[in-house]
N, C-alpha and C positions, 0 to 999 in steps of 0.2 A: 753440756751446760748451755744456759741460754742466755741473751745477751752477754756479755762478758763486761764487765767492769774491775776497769787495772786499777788498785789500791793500792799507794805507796804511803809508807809510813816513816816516823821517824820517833824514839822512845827513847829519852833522856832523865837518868835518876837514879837511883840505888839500885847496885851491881846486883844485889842477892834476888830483888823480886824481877829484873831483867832476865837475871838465867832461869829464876820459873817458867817464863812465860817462852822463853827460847826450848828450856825441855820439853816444854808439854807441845812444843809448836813441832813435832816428832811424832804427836797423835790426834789434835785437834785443836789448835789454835787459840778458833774462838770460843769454844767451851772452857778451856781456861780463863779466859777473860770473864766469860759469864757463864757459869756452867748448867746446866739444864740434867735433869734428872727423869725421862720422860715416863717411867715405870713406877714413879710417883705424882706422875700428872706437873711435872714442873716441863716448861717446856723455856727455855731463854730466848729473849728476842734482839737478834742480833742484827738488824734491818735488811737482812738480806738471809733466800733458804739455801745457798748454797754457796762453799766455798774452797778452795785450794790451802794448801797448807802451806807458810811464804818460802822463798827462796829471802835468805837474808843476807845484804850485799855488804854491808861495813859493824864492824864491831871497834869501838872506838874508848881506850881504858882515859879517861878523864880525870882519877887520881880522886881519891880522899870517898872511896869506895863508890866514884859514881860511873857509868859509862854510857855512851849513846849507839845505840842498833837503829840501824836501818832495812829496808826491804822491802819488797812485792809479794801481791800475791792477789789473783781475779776471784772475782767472787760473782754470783748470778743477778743479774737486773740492776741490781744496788750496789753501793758501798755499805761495809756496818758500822755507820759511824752510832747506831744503837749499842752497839757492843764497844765501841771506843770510849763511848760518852760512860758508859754505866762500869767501866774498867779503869775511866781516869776520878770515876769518884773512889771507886775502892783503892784508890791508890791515889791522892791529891798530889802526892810530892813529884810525881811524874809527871815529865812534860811531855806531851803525847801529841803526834801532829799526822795527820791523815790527808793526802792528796788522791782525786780520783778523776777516772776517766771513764765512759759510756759513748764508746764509740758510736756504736749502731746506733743510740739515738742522740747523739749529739751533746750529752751536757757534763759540764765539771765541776770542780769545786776543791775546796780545801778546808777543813774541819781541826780546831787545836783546842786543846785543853784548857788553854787562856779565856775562853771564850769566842774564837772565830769560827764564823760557818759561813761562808762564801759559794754559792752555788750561781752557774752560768749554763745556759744552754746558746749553743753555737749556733746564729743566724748570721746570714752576711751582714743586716740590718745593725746588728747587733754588737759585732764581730773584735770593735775597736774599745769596746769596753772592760773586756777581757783584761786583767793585769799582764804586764808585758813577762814575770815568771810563769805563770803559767800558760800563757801563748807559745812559751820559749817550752818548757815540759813535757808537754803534750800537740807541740807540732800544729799549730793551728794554724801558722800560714800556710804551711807544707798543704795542707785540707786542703785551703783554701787556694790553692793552688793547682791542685789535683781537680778542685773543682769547676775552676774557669775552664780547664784543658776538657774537660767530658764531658759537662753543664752548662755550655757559652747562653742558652738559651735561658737558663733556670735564671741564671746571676742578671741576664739583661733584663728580667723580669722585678728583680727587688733592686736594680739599683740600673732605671729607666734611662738616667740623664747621662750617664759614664761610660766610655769606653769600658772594657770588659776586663782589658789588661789594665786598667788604674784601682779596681777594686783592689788591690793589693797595696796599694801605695796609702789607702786612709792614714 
């Protein structure tokens, strides 16, 4: 795969179209979500061409047939918040909430059904504007940490007037 981008998810709503989307996630996921038929020229666009099928880490019975799932699962370049977006219309009553991560090139974000789409790309410049969940999530001070230790040079560069060990401290 190329780039790797970690996609966590969270799916809260009616028990019946949750375990759909749980069986079919045994052969492909996102083609459940949006399925694509490519031997009739249907091809679905799910923002990203390649994907993993998730390891899903909680199944939670919430009572009066509703439950919430959660889980992982990387996908190539991108997150598919095209295939989330176009799966929480086929399905309005779900609440559907998408966190991601792009290591290799730095940027993240969080995507829901409500409406939120929050994308960050991690600069040190940057670094402090980041919501303190998702710093905490996806380990950004740890980075940024990792990156004083290997980079003292890189970091003196965007951040002239500071000691090198206080870029942490923003």
């Amino acid at each position: 795969m190329a780039n790797i981008c970690c996609n966590y998810f969270t799916i809260r709503g009616d028990t019946k179209i949750i375990q759909k989307l749980i069986d079919a996630s045994e052969h492909d996921f996102l083609a459940h979500m949006v399925p694509h038929d490519p031997e009739n020229g249907i091809y679905a666009d799910w923002g990203t061409t390649r994907h993993e099928e998730p390891d899903w880490d909680q199944d939670i019975d919430l009572g009066n047939g509703q439950r919430e799932v959660t889980g992982m699962f990387n996908s190539g370049w991108t997150p598919p918040i095209l295939a989330f977006e176009q799966y929480a219309k086929k399905h309005p009553s779900l609440y559907i909430e998408l966190t991601y991560d792009e290591p290799g090139m730095q940027f993240f974000g969080i995507w829901d059904s409500d409406g939120r789409d929050e994308y960050y790309e991690w600069t040190p410049e940057e670094h402090h504007k980041i919501p303190q969940h998702l710093r905490e999530q996806f380990d950004v001070d740890e980075e940024i940490a990792w990156l004083c230790d290997r980079y003292p040079d890189l970091l003196r560069e965007y951040f002239p007037n500071q000691p090198v060990g206080e870029v942490m401290d923003e």
